[in-house]
C-alpha positions in Angstrom: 83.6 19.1 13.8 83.8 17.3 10.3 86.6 15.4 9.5 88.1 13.9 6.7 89.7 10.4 7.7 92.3 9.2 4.9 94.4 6.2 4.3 95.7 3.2 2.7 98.2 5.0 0.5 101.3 3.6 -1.5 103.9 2.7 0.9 104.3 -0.7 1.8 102.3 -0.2 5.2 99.1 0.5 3.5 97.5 -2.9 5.1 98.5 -1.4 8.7 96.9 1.8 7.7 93.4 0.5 6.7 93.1 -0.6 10.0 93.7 1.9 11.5 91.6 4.0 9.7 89.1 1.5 10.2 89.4 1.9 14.2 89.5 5.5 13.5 86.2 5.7 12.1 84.7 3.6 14.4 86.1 5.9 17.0 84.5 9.0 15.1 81.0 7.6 15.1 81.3 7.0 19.5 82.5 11.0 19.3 79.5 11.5 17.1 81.7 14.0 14.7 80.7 13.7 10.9 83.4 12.3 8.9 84.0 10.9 5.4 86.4 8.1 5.5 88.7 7.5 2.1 91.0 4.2 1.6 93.2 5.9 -1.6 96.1 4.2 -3.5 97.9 7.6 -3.5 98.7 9.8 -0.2 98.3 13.1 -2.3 95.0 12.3 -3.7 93.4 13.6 -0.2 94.0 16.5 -1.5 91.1 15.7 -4.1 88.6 14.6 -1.4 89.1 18.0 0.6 86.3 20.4 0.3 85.5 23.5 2.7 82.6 21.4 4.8 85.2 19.7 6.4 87.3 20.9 9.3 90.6 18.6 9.3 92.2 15.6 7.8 92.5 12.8 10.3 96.0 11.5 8.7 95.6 7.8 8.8 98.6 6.8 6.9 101.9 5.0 7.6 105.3 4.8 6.4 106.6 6.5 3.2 104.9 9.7 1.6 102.5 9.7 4.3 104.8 9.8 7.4 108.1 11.5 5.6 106.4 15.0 4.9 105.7 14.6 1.9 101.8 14.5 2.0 102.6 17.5 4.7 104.3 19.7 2.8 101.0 19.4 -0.3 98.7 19.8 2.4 100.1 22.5 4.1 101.0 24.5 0.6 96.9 24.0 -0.2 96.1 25.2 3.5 94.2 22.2 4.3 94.8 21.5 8.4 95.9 17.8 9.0 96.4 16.0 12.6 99.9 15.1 13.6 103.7 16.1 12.9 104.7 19.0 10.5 106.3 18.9 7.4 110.1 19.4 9.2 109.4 17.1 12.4 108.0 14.4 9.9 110.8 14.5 7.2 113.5 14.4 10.5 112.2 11.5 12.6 111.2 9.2 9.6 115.1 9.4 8.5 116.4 7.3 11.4 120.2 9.0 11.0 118.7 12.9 11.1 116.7 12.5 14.3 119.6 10.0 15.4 121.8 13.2 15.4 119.7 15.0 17.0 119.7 12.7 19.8 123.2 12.7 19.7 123.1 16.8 20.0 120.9 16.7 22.3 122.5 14.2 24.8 119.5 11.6 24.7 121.4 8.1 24.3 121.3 6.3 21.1 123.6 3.4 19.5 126.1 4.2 17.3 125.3 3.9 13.8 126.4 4.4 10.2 124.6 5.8 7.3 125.8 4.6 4.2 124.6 4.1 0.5 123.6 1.1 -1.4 123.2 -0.1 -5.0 119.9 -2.7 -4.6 121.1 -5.6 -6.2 124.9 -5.6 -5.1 127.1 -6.5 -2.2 126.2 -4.7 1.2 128.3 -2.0 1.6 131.5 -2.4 4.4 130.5 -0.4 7.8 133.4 0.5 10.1 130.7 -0.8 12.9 132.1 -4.3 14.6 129.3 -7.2 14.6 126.6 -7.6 16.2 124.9 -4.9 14.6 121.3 -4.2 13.2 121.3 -3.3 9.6 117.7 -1.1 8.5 116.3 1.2 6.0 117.0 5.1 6.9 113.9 5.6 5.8 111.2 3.0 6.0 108.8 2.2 8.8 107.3 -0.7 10.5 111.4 -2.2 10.4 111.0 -3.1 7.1 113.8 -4.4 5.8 115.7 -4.9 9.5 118.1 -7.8 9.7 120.3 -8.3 12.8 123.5 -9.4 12.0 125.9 -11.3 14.6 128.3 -13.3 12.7 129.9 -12.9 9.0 127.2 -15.4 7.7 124.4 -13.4 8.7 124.7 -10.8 6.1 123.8 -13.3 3.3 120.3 -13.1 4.6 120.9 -9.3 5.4 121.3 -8.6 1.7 118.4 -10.2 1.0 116.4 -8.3 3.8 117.7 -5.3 3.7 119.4 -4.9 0.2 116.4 -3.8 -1.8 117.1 0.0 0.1 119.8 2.5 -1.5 120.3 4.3 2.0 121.0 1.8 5.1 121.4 2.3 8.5 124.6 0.1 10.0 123.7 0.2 14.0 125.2 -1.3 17.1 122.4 -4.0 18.3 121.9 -3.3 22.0 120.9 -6.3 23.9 118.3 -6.6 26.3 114.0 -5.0 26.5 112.3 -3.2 24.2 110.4 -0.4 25.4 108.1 2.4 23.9 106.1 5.4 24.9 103.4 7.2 23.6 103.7 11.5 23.8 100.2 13.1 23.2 100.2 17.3 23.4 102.8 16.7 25.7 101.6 14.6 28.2 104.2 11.7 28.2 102.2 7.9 28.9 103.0 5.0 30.6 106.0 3.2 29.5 105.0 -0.3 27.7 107.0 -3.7 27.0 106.9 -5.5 24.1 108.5 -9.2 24.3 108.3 -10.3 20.6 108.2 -13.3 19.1 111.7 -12.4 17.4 114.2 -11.4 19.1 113.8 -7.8 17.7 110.3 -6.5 17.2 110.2 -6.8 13.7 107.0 -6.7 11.4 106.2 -10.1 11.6 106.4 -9.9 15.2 104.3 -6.5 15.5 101.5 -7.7 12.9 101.0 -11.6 13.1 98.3 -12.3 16.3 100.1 -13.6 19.2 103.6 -13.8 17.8 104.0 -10.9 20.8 102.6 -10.1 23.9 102.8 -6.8 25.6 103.1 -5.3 29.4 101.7 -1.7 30.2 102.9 -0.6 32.5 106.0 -2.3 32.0 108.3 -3.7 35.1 110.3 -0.7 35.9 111.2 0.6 39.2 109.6 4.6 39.4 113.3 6.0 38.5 113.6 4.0 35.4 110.3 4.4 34.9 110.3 8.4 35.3 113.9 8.4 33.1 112.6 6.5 30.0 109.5 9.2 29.7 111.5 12.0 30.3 113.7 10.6 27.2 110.6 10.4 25.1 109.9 13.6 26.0 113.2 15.2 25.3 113.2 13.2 22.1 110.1 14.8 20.8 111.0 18.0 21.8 115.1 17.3 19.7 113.1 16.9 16.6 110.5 18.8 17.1 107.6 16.5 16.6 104.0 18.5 17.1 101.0 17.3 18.4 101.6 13.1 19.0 104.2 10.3 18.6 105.5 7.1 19.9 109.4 6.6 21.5 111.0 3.6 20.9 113.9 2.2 23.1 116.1 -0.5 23.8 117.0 -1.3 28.0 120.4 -3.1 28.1 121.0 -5.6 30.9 122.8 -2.4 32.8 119.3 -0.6 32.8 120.8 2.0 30.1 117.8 3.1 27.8 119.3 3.6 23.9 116.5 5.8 22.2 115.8 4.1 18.7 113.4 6.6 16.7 110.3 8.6 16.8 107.5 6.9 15.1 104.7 10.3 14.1 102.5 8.2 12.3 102.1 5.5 14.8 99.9 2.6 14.4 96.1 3.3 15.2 94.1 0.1 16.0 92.4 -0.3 19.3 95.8 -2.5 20.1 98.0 -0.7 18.9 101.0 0.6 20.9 100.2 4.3 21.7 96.2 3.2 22.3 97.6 0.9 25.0 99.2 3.9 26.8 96.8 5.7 26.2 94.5 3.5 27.8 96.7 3.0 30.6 96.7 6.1 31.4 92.8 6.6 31.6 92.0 7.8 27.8 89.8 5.5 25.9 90.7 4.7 22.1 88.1 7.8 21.4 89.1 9.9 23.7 92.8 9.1 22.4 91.7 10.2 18.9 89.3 13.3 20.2 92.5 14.8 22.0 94.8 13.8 19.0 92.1 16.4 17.0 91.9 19.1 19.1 95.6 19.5 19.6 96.3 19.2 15.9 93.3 21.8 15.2 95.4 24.3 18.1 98.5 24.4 15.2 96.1 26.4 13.1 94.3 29.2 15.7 
């Protein structure tokens, strides 16, 4: 097999992605598969590195036009196979209020919310939502732009945060653990806990060493356990997400799990969330990415 590893892009994750794709490749060389590795400043310019010696695009990227189907729908309209979600599953879970209705339709539990649309620059729009409540792009990843607001004076800093985004999610903040769950060709992991430094996992809590500590598997008696994957599994199937993804939750104090959103781009270092399940369940960070190729290549027989 010859693979094409890509990342870096334009969104405001790129950082994230070049280390992943950095772990990546040093996962390629263990498989012994020959690979080109490409850092680019624009998602679609994979397209340009493609040639017929190659075999697949090992999708490196995060957040926008590389997660939101963008870069799918090119690659798929040049014929070029890719690993991961589809062009539908990746334009659904990267809007957090289209794959939150689909929870919703599909009776997995998630907070109530409210989509509504900004002007950057001007007041925070009113929500019908009563504080506290988390306030985050629809479409961004890594929380970008999350602010959790609890009184009236919180939103000055939300508009700061968050104001820079034309289309915000307004969602009820469910107190309690934060959980998440790696799904690889269906076969759901163990369920890990994050305690961040914050008291949401937000980006500086996920990419600043130490700020957050993690426990895999987490504390869960086997029912809880056994619910929370089954979630992440129905979740995947709601939106249709092919191939691989990670679950995000929230556990309230009653030991409710709220599904938050389906992450199909997830991040790809050896300490990274989804390797950690991964490894917890007996997969190496190699063997993580070998399967992650082989059930990508099985959308194209």
């Amino acid at each position: 097999m010859k693979v094409l590893l890509a990342g870096g892009g334009s969104s405001h994750e790129q950082e994230v992605s070049l280390n992943s794709t950095a772990a990546m490749e040093r996962a390629l060389q263990d498989l012994g598969y020959a690979h080109k590795r490409v850092d680019l400043k624009s998602e679609l310019d994979v397209c340009k590195e493609w040639n017929d010696s190659f075999d697949i695009v090992l999708l490196g990227f995060h957040g926008r036009a590389g997660e939101d189907g963008l870069l799918q729908s090119v690659l798929e309209a040049k014929q070029i196979p890719y690993t991961g979600a589809g062009i539908r599953d990746s334009l659904l879970a990267f809007s957090k209020d289209a794959s939150k209705r689909l929870f919703k339709d599909h009776g997995i539990p998630t907070a109530d919310w409210e989509l509504l649309l900004h002007n950057p620059g001007q007041d925070l729009p009113t929500t019908r939502l009563e504080l506290p409540y988390v306030i985050k792009p629809d479409n961004e990843g890594s929380t970008i732009g999350l602010s959790v607001c609890r009184t009236a004076q919180d939103l000055i800093k939300a508009r700061q945060v968050s104001g820079p985004f034309s289309r915000l999610i307004f969602e009820i903040f469910i107190p309690g653990r934060e959980l998440t769950v790696g799904v690889v060709g269906g076969q759901v992991y163990p369920v890990i806990e994050i305690f961040p430094g914050h008291e949401l996992y937000d980006y500086e809590s996920k990419y600043t060493k130490g700020m957050s500590r993690y426990e895999c598997p987490a504390d869960l008696d086997e029912s809880l356990m056994l619910q929370v994957q089954e979630l992440a599994k129905q979740a995947m199937d709601a939106v249709g997400v092919q191939v691989y993804g990670r679950v995000d939750f929230r556990l309230d104090p009653e030991g409710r799990p709220w599904c938050l959103e389906i992450n199909t781009l997830p991040g790809m270092t050896e300490t990274s969330l989804l390797p950690m399940g991964a490894e917890a369940f007996g997969l190496s960070f190699p063997q993580l990415i070998d399967e992650i190729l082989k059930q990508s290549l099985k959308k194209y027989v």
